[in-house]
C-alpha positions as CSV (number, residue, x, y, z in Angstrom):
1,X,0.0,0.0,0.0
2,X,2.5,2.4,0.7
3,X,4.5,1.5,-2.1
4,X,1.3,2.5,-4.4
5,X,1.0,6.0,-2.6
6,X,4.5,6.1,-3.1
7,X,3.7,5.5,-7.2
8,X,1.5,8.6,-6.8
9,X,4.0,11.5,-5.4
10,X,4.0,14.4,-7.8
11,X,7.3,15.3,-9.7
12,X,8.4,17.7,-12.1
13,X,11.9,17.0,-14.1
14,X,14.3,19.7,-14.6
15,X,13.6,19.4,-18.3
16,X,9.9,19.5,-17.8
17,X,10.3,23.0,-15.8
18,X,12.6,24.9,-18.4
19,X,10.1,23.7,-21.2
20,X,7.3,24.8,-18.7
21,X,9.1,28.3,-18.6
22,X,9.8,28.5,-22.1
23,X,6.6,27.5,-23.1
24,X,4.8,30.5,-20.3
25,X,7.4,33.0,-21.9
26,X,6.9,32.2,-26.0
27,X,3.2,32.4,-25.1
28,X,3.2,36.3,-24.6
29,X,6.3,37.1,-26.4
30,X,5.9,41.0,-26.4
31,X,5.7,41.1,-22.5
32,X,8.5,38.7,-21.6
33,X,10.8,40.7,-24.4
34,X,9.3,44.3,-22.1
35,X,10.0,42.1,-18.9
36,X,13.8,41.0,-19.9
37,X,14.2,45.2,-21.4
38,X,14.7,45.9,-17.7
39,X,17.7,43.4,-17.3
40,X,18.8,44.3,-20.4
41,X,19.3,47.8,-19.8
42,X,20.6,47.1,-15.9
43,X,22.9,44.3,-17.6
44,X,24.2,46.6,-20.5
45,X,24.4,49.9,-18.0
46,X,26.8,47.4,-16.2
47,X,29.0,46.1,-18.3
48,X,29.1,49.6,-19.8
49,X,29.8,51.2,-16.7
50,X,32.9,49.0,-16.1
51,X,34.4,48.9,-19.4
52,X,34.2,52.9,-19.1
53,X,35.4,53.1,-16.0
54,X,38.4,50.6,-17.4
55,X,38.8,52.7,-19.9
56,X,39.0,56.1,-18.4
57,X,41.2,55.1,-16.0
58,X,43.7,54.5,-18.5
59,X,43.2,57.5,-19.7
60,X,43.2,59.4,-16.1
61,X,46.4,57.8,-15.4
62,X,47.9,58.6,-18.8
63,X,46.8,62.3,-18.6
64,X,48.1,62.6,-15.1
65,X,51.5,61.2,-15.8
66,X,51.7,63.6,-18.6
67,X,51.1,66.9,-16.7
68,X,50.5,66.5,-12.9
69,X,53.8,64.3,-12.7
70,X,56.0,65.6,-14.9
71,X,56.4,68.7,-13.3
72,X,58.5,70.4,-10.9
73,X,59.0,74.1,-9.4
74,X,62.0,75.3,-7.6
75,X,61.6,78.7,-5.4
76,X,63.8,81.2,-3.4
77,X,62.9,80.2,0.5
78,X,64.5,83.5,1.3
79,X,62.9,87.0,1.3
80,X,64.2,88.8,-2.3
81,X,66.3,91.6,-0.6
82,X,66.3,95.5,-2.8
83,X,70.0,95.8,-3.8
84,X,71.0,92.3,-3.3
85,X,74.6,91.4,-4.7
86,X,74.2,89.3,-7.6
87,X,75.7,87.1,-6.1
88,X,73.7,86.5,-3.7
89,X,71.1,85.5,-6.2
90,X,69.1,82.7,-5.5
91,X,69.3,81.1,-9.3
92,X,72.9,82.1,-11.4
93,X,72.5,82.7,-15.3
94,X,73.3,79.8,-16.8
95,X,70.6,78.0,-14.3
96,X,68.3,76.6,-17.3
97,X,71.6,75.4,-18.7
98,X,72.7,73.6,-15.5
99,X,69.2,71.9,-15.3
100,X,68.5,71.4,-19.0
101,X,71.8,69.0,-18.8
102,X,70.3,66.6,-16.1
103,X,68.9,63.3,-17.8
104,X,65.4,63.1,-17.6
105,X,64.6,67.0,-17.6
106,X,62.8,68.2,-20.8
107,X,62.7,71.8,-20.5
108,X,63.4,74.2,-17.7
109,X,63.8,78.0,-17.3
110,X,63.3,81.1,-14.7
111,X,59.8,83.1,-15.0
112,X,58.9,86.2,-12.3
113,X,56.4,89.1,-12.5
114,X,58.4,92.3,-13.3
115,X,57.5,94.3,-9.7
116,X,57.6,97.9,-10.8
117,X,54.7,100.4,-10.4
118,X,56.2,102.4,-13.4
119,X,55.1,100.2,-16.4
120,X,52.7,101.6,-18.2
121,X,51.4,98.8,-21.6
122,X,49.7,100.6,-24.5
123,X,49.4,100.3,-28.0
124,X,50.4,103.2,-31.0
125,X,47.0,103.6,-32.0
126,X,45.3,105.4,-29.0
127,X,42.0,103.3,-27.8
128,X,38.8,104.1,-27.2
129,X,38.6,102.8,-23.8
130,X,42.0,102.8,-21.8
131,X,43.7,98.8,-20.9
132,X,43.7,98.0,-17.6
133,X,46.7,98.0,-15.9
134,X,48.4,94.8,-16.9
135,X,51.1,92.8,-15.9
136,X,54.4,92.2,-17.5
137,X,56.0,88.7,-17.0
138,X,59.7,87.9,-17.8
139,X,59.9,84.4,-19.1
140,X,63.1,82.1,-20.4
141,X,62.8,80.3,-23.5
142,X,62.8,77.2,-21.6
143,X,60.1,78.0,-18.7
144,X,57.9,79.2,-21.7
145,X,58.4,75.6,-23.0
146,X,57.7,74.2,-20.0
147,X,54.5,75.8,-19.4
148,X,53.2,74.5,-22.6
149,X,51.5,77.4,-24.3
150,X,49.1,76.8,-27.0
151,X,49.9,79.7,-29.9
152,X,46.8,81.2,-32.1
153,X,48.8,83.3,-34.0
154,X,52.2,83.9,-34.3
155,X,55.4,82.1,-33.1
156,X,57.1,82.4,-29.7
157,X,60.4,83.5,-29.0
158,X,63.7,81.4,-28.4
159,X,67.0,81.4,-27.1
160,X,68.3,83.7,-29.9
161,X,65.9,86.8,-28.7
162,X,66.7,86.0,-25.0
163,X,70.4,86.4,-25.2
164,X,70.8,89.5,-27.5
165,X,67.9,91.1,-25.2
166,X,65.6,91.9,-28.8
167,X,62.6,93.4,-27.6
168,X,60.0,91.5,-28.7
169,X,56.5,90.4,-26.5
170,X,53.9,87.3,-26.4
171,X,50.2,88.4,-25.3
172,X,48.5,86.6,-23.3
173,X,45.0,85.8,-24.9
174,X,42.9,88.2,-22.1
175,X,45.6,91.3,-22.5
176,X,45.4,91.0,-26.5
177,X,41.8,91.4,-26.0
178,X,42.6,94.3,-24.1
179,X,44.5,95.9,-26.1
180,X,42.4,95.5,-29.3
181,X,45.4,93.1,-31.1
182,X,44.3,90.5,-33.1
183,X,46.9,89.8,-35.5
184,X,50.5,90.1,-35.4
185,X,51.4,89.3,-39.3
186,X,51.7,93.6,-39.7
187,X,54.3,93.7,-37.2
188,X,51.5,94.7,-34.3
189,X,54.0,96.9,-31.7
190,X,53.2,97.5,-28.2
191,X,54.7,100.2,-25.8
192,X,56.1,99.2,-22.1
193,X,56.8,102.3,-20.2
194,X,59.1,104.2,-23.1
195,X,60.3,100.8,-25.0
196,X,58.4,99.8,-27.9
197,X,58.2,95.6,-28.0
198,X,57.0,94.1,-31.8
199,X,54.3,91.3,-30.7
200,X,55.7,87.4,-32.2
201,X,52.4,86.0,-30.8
202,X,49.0,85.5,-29.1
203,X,48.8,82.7,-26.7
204,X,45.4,81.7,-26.5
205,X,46.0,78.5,-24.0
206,X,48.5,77.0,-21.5
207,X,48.9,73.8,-19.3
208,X,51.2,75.5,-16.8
209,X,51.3,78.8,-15.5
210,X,47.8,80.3,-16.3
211,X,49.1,83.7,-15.8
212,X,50.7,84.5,-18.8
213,X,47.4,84.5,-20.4
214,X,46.6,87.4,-18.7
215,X,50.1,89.0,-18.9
216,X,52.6,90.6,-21.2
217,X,55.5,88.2,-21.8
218,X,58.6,89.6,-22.5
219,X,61.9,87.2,-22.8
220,X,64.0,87.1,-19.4
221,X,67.4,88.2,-20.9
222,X,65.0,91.6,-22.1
223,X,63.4,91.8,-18.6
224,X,66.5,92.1,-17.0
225,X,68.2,94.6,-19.0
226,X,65.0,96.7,-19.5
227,X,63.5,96.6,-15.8
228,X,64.3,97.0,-12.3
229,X,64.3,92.6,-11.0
230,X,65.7,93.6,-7.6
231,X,62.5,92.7,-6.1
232,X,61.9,90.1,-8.6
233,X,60.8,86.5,-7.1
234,X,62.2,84.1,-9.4
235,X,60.6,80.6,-9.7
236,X,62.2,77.8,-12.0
237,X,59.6,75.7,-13.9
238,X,61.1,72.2,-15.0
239,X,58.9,69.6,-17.5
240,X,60.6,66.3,-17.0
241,X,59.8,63.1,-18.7
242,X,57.2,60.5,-17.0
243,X,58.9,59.5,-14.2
244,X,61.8,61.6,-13.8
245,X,60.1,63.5,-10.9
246,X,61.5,62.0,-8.1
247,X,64.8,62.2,-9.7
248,X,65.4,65.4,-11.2
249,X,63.5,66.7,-7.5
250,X,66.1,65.5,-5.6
251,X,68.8,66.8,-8.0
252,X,67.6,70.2,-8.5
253,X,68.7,72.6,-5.8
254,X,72.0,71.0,-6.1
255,X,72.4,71.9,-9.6
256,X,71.4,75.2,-9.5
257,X,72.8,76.2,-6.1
258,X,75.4,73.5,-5.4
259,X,77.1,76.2,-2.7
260,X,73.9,76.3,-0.5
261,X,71.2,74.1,-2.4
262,X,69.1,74.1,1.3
263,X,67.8,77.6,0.6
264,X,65.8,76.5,-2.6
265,X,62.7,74.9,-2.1
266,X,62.1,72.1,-4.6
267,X,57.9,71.0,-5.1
268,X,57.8,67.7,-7.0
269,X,54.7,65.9,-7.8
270,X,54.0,63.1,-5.2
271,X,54.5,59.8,-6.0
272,X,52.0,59.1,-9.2
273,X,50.9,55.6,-8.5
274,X,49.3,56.1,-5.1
275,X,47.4,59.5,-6.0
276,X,46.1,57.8,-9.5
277,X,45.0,54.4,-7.7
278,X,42.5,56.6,-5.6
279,X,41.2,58.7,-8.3
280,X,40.4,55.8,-10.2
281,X,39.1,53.7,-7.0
282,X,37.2,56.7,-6.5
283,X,35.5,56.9,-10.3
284,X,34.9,53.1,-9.8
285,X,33.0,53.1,-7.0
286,X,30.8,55.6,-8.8
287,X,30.4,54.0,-11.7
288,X,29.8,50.4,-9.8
289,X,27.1,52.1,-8.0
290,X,25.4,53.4,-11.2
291,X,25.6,50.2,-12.4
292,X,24.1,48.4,-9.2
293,X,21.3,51.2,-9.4
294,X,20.3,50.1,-12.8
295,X,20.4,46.4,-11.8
296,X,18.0,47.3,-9.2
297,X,15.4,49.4,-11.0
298,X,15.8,46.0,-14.0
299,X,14.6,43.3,-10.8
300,X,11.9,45.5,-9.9
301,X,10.5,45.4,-13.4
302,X,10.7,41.8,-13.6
303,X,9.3,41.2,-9.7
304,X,6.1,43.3,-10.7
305,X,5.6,41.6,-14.3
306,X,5.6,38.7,-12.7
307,X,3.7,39.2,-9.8
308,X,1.0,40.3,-12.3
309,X,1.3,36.9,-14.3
310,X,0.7,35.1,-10.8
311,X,-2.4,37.6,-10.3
312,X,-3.3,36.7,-14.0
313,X,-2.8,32.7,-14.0
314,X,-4.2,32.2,-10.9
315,X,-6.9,29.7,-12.9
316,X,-3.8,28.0,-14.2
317,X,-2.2,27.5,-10.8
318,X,-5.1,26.3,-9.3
319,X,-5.6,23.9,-12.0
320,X,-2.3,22.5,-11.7
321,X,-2.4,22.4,-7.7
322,X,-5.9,20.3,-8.7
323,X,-3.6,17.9,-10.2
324,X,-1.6,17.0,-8.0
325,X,1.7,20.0,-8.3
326,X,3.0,20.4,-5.2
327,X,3.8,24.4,-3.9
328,X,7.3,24.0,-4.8
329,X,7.0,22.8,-8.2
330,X,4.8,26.3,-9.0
331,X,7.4,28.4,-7.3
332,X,9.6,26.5,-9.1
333,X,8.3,27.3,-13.0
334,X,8.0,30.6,-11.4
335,X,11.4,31.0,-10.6
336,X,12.6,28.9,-14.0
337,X,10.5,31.8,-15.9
338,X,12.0,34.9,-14.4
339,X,15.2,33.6,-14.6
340,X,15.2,32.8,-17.9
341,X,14.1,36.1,-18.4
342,X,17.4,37.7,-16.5
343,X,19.5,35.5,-18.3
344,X,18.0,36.8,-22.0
345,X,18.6,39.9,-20.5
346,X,22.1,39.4,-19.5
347,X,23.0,38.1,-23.0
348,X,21.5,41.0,-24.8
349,X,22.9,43.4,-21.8
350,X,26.4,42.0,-22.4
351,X,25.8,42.4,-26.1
352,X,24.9,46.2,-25.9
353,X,26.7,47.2,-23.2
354,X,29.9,46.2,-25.0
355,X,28.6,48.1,-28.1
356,X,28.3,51.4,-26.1
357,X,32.0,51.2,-24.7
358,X,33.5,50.6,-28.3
359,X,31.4,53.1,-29.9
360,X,32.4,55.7,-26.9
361,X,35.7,54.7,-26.7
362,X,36.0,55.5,-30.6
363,X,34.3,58.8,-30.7
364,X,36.7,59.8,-28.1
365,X,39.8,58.3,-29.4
366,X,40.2,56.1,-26.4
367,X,42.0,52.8,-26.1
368,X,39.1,50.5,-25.2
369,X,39.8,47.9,-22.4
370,X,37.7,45.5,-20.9
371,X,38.1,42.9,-18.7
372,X,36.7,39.6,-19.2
373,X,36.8,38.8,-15.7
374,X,33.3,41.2,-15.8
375,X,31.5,41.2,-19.3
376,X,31.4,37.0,-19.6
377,X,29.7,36.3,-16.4
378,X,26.9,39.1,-17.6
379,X,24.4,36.7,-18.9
380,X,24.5,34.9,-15.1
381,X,24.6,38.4,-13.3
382,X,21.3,38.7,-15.3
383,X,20.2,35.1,-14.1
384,X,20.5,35.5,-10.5
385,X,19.2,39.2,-11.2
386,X,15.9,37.5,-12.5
387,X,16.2,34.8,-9.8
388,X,15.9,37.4,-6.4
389,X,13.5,39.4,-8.7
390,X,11.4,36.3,-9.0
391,X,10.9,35.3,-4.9
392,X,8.1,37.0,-4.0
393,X,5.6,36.3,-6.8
394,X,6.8,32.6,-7.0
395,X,5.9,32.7,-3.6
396,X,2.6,34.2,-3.2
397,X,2.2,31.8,-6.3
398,X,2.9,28.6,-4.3
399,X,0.6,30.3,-1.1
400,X,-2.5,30.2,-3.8
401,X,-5.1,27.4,-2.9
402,X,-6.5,25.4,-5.4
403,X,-10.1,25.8,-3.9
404,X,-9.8,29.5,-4.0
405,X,-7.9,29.8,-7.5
406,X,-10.7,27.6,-9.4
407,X,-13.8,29.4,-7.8
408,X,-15.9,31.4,-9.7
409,X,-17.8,34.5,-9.0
């Protein structure tokens, strides 16, 4: 006897439940492909999200170790004293020399604002509207290098105008607007107290040293035999080459000052590796969460789609609880449904997301990188996605009674 009640127990095959699922899902296509859109768009935001966040940090760290880390400043630590021997200078002539000979240094150079309440910048055609007072800075070839200036027009000056003195001038882009000088092919002139300097150029941009754009840059070799530089504060710009940081910032101040390097101060970048591993911890975390947000709003689509199939197969449950299907065998086909669902999604996520880091990536010129380890197991993020999302309605699915699903009003 017991064996026959035995002969009776209810089963469902694993084979029997995916065709069960697949069967529910092909049976209202356009709602399970609007069910699995929410995976798909928390899947594809996902992958996305990391292969960006891959990507830009390759980019991050490449754009810091260009600028951020391959520069270096060296400044006076003492007070600039008014008829200081020259001797007692804190950087000697020939201190872009000295540094431009160190392996790893690019280019270097002395720049300072020219301190003297005398300068007075106007053009030979008299203006409607007088200039404000603007600045004068004396610049070496090599710091002007170094700062990376961008040139609209023109061409800068070199060594060869620095060490005859030739008075020539660079305009920032904000004082050539003052000034009312937009071209410099005619030989534009300029007047600095009683010299008259021809204009070589407009800078419109620069990486370092933002205050030449709002400055009249003359060459240092000019500024010191034109101007007064006994209050001048002198400060040494140096581009190295990635890496060369550390290096050329423990070498500095004993190149320039080898007699009493302690009195020059010597800013190098910190060390690059520790500084760009939290930036890009910090953009990942930001991105992860995005992507974790769009998972979440993709399981609460599926949950409520498919708590509204329990609500509408209720007749169907009941039947099959009539039958003899046990409550874990309707949870199950359920659960077999919704994640079926998250794992279409995942596949097509995967699919798309992938798409939308290539096509960035391309527009922006960007190396695209993305790691495996994080777009293959997509289509089973999606699974278990559609798995959690599918707990509550398969239960409240298995919690229907067959008496109360099949009645009638």
């Amino acid at each position: 006897m017991s064996r026959w009640k035995g002969s009776l127990r209810s089963s469902l095959a694993a084979r029997d439940l995916l065709g069960e699922a697949a069967a529910a899902i092909t049976r209202r296509p356009g709602r399970s492909l609007l069910t699995a859109l929410g995976t798909t768009v928390g899947v594809a935001a996902f992958v996305a999200t990391t292969g960006l966040a891959a990507t830009a940090q390759s980019q991050v760290g490449e754009h810091f170790d260009e600028l951020v880390a391959t520069e270096v400043r060296v400044t006076d630590t003492q007070q600039p004293a008014g008829g200081a021997a020259e001797s007692d200078a804190p950087f000697p002539a020939d201190a872009q020399q000295r540094l431009e000979r160190l392996a790893g240094v690019e280019h270097a150079g002395l720049y300072w604002k020219v301190d003297d309440d005398d300068l007075d910048v106007r053009t030979l055609v008299a203006l409607s509207r007088r200039p404000r007072s603007l600045g004068v800075m004396a610049v070496s070839p090599g710091a002007l290098l170094a700062a990376r200036p961008d040139v609209g027009t023109g061409r800068l000056f070199d060594d060869f105008h620095d060490r005859r003195g030739e008075r020539v001038a660079l305009l920032g882009r904000h004082a050539a607007e003052q000034l009312g000088i937009t071209r410099v092919d005619n030989q534009a002139a300029i007047f600095i107290s009683d010299h008259a300097y021809v204009v070589l150029g407009i800078i419109d941009h620069v990486e370092r040293v933002p205050e030449l754009l709002q400055a009249v840059v003359v060459p240092s070799g000019t500024a010191i035999a034109d101007f007064a530089n006994e209050e001048a504060d002198d400060t040494v710009l140096i581009e190295v080459a990635p890496g060369a940081a550390g290096l050329i910032g423990s070498q500095a101040a004993m190149a320039v000052r080898p007699q009493d390097p302690d009195r020059l101060a010597v800013v190098a970048p910190p060390e690059p590796g520790a500084l760009r591993a939290t930036v890009e911890s910090d953009v990942t975390a930001l991105l992860y969460g995005l992507a974790g947000l769009s998972l979440l709003v993709g399981m609460i689509g599926i949950a409520n789609t498919t708590l509204v199939a329990v609500l509408e197969r209720r007749s169907e449950i009941g039947v099959r609880r009539a039958l003899g299907a046990r409550r874990r065998h309707v949870a199950g086909q359920f659960l077999a449904e919704s994640a079926t669902l998250g794992t279409l999604g995942g596949v097509l996520g995967a699919s798309l997301g992938i798409l939308v880091v290539v096509v960035v990536s391309a527009q922006r010129g960007w190396t695209t990188t993305l790691d495996p380890a994080l777009t293959l197991p997509a289509p089973v993020i999606g699974a278990v996605t559609g798995l959690l999302a599918g707990l509550q309605p398969s239960w409240r699915a298995a919690r229907v009674a067959p008496a109360d699903a099949l009645r009638t009003d």
